[in-house]
C-alpha positions as CSV (number, residue, x, y, z in Angstrom):
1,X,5.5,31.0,-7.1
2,X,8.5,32.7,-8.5
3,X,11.0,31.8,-11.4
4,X,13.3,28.6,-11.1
5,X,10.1,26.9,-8.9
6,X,9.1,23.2,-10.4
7,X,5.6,22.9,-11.2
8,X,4.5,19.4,-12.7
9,X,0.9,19.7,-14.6
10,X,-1.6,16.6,-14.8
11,X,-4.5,15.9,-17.2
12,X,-5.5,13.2,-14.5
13,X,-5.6,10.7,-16.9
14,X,-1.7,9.9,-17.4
15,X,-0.2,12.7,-19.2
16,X,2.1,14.7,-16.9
17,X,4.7,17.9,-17.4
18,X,7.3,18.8,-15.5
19,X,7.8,22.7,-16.2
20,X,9.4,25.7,-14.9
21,X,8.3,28.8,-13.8
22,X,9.9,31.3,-16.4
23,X,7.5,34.3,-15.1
24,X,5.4,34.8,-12.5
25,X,2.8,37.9,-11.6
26,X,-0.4,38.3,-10.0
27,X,-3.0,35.1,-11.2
28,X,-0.8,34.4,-13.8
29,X,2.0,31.5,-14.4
30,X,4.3,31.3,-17.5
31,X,5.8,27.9,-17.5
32,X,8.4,26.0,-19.9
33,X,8.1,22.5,-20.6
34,X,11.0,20.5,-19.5
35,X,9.8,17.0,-20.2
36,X,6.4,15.5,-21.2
37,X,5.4,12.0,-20.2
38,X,2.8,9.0,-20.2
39,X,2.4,7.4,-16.7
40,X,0.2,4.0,-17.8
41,X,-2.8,3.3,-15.5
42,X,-1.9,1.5,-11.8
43,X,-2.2,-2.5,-12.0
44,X,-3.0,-3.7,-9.7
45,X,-6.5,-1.0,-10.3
46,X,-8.1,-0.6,-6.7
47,X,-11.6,0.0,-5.9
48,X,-13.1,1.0,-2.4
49,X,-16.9,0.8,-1.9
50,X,-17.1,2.7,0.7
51,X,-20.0,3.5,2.8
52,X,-21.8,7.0,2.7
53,X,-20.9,8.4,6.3
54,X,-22.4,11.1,7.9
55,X,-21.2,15.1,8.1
56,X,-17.8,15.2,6.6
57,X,-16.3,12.1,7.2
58,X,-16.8,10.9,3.6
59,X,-14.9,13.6,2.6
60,X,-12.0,12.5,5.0
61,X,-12.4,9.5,3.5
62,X,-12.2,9.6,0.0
63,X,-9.0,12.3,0.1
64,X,-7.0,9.2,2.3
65,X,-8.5,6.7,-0.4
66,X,-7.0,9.1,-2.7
67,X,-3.6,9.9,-1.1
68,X,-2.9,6.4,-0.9
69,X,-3.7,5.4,-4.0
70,X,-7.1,4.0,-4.5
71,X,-8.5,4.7,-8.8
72,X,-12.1,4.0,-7.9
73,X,-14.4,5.3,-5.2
74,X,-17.8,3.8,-5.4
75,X,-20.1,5.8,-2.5
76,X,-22.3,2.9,-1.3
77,X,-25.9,3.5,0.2
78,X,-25.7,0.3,2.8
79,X,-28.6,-0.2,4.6
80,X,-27.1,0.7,7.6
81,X,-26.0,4.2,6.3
82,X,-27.4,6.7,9.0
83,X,-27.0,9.7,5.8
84,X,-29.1,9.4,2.5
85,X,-28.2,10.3,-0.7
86,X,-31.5,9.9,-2.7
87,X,-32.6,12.3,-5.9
88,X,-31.4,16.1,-5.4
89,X,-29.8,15.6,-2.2
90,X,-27.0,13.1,-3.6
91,X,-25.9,16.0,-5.9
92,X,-24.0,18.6,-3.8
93,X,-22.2,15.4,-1.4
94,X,-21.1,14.0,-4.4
95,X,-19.8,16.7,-5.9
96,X,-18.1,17.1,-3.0
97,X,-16.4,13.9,-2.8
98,X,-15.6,14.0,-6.5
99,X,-13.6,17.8,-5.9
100,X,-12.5,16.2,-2.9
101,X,-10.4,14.0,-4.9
102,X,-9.3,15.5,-7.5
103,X,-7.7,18.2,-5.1
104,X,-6.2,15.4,-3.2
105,X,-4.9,14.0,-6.4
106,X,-3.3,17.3,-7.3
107,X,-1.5,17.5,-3.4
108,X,-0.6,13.8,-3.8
109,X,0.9,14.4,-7.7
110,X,-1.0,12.1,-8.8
111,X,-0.6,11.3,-13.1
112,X,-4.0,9.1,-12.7
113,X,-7.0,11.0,-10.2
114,X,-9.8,8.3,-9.4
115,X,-13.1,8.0,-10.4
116,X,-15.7,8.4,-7.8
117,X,-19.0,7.0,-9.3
118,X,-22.4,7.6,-8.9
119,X,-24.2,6.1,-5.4
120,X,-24.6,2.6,-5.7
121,X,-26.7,-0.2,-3.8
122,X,-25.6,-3.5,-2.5
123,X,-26.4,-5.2,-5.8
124,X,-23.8,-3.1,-7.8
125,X,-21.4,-3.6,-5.1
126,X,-22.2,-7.0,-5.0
127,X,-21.9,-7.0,-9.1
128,X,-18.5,-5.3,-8.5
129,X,-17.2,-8.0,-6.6
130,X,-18.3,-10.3,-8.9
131,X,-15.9,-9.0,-11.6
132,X,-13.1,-8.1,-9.1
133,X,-9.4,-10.4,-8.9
134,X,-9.9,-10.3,-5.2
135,X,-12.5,-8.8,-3.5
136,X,-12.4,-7.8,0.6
137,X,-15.0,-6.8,3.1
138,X,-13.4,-5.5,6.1
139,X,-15.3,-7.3,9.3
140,X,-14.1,-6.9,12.3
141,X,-15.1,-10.6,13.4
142,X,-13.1,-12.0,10.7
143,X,-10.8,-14.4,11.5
144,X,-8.0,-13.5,8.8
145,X,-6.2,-10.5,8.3
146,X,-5.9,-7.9,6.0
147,X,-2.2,-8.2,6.5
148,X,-2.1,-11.9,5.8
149,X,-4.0,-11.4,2.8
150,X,-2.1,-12.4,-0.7
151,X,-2.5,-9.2,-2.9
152,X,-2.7,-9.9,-7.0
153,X,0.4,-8.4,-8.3
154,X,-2.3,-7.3,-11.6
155,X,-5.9,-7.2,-12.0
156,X,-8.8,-5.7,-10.1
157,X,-8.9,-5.5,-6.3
158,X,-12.0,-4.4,-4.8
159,X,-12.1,-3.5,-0.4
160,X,-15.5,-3.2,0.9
161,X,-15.8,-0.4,3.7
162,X,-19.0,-0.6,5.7
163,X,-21.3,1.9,7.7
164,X,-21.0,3.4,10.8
165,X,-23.6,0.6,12.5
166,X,-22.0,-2.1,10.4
167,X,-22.9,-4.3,7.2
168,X,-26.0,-5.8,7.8
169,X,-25.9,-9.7,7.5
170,X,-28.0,-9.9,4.4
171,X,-25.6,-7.4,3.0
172,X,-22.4,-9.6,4.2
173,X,-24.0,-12.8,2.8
174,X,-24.6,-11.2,-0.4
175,X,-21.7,-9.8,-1.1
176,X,-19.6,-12.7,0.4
177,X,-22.2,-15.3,-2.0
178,X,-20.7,-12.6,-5.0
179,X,-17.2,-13.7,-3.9
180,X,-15.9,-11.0,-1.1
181,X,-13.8,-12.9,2.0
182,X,-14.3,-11.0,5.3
183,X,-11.1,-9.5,6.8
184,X,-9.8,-7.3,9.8
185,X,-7.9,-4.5,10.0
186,X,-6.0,-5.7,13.3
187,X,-7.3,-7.1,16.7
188,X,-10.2,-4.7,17.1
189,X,-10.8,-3.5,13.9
């Protein structure tokens, strides 16, 4: 970076700078505060239970959750799930999906970066749901849309993302019995 560059800093919890470089030499930044600001939390608030995928397809995951916006990622250990997060071997993938999206969150300038929680079951998800606005589980054999879905313009919106071999249908009825309605991405999906 050199002088005259814009550089806006992030708490990750709403407070944002916009600066200026002023000086600039090797590791080291000197900035000048043009402007400080609050950005308040997004409202609609979106949460994505999304199921623990294997190799590094979580991680692909969670930074386009975060890129587009999403302030809660809640790794879900479906039954389904072909990986395992269970005592010490949850640590290290979950630490990776947490720096996953705070560095996404960073690229995307993000004021607010999102929470990604510790692994939960189907009954948490299911207790999720059960608190959310409007609460989605993608299926690809629904028969409504995502598209034609009406959105809450506030509250809590919760989208359900299943495993690689699919929710299993005491998972679906559960979390549809906790209020979830089943949609598809598009024909196929």
């Amino acid at each position: 970076m050199e002088p005259g560059e814009r550089v806006d800093l992030t708490d990750g919890a709403g407070q944002l700078a916009e600066c200026v470089v002023t000086a600039a030499s090797a590791g080291v930044l000197q900035l000048a505060v043009l402007a400080r600001r609050t950005q308040a939390r997004p409202d609609p608030a979106l949460t994505v239970i999304q199921a623990i995928a294997k190799g590094d397809r979580g991680e692909q995951a969670v930074e386009t959750m975060t890129e587009v916006g999403v302030d809660i990622v809640v790794p879900w250990q479906a039954e389904r799930c072909v990986a395992r997060w269970r005592g010490d071997r949850a640590d290290r993938p979950l630490a990776r999906w947490r720096a996953t999206a705070v560095q996404a969150a960073k690229q995307s300038r993000r004021a607010w970066f999102p929470e990604v929680t510790e692994p939960a079951g189907t009954a948490v998800a299911a207790e999720r749901v059960r608190a959310a606005d409007l609460a989605l589980l993608l299926d690809p054999e629904a028969p409504a849309s995502l598209a034609g879905t009406a959105i809450p313009a506030r509250g809590s919106i919760v989208l359900i993302v299943g495993p690689e071999g699919g929710i299993s249908p005491a998972e679906s009825d559960l979390l549809r019995a906790a209020g979830a309605t089943g949609v598809r991405l598009g024909p196929t999906v």
